[in-house]
Structures are given as C-alpha cells and as structure tokens.
N, C-alpha and C positions, 0 to 999 in steps of 0.2 A: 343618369343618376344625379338626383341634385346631392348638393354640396352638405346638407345638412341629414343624407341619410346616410346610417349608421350599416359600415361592412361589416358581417356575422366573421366572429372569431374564427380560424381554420384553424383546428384541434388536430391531431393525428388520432388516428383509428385506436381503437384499445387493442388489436393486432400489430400495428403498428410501433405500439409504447411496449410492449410485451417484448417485440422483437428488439427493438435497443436495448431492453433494461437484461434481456439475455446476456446480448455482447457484452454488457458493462459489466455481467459477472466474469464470464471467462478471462482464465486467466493471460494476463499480456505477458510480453519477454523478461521484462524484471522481476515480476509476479513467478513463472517461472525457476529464476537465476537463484530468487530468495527461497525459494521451496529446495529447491538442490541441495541446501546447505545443511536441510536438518535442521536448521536455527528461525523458522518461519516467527513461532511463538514468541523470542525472545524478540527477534526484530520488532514484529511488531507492539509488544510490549515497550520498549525501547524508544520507538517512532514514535508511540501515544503519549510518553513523558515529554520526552520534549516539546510535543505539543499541546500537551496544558500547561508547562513551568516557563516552554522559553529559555533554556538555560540550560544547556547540556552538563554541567556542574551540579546540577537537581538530579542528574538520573544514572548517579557513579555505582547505584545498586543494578539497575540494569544494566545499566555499559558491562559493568563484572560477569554480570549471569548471561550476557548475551558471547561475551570474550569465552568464558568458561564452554559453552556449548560448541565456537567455532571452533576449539582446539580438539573438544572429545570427538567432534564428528570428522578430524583433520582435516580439517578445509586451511589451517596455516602450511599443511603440504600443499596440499594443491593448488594455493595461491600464492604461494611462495609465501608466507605475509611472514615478516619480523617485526617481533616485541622492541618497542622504543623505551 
C-alpha cells in the first residue's frame, strides 16, 4: 500500500452500535442501589442542579425534597443515617 493511500474508516455494524447502546441502557449497581430507595426522581433531580450551578448551595431546594423523600421511604432506618 503506498504511503499516500487513504485506510477506509472501520465503523462498527449498526448491530453492533444497537448492542452497546442496549448495555448503556441497563441499569448498573448504583443505578440499581438509587432505584432501591424510592428517591430515584429526587436524586436525579438533585444530580442535574448541581450540574448546571456547580454549587451545591444552588440546590438547598432539592437537597430538602430529596432528604424529605429519604426519611418517608425510611431509608434513614436502613442506613442508619443521622441528622447532623
């Protein structure tokens, strides 16, 4: 092959991309761990504030609504968790 011919790009199969982008749905062990808790919504509510502000001082309404959710579902029993 000379040096100046062009290698054709090696794509993966549109079966191929279908099969990853399956995996990347299912859910992983943390995906999991946060579903457990009944507080999916707030978390990720939560998670999305601080990622647009930066500044976990920006998202003291979610922090609240998310704390409010993990008490009613008693996940502070089950995780032992204490109010600081």
């Amino acid at each position: 092959m000379a040096s100046n011919d062009k290698v054709p790009e090696q794509r993966p199969s549109a079966s191929a991309a279908a099969a990853a982008s399956q995996q990347d749905d299912e859910p992983d062990e943390w995906d999991k761990r946060i579903f457990s808790t009944g507080c999916a919504d707030e978390n990720a509510k939560l998670t999305d504030c601080y990622y647009e502000k930066k500044d976990w001082r920006l998202c003291k309404n979610e922090m609240e609504r998310f704390r409010q959710c993990w008490k009613l579902q008693g996940n502070d029993k089950r995780t032992d968790t204490k109010d600081a």
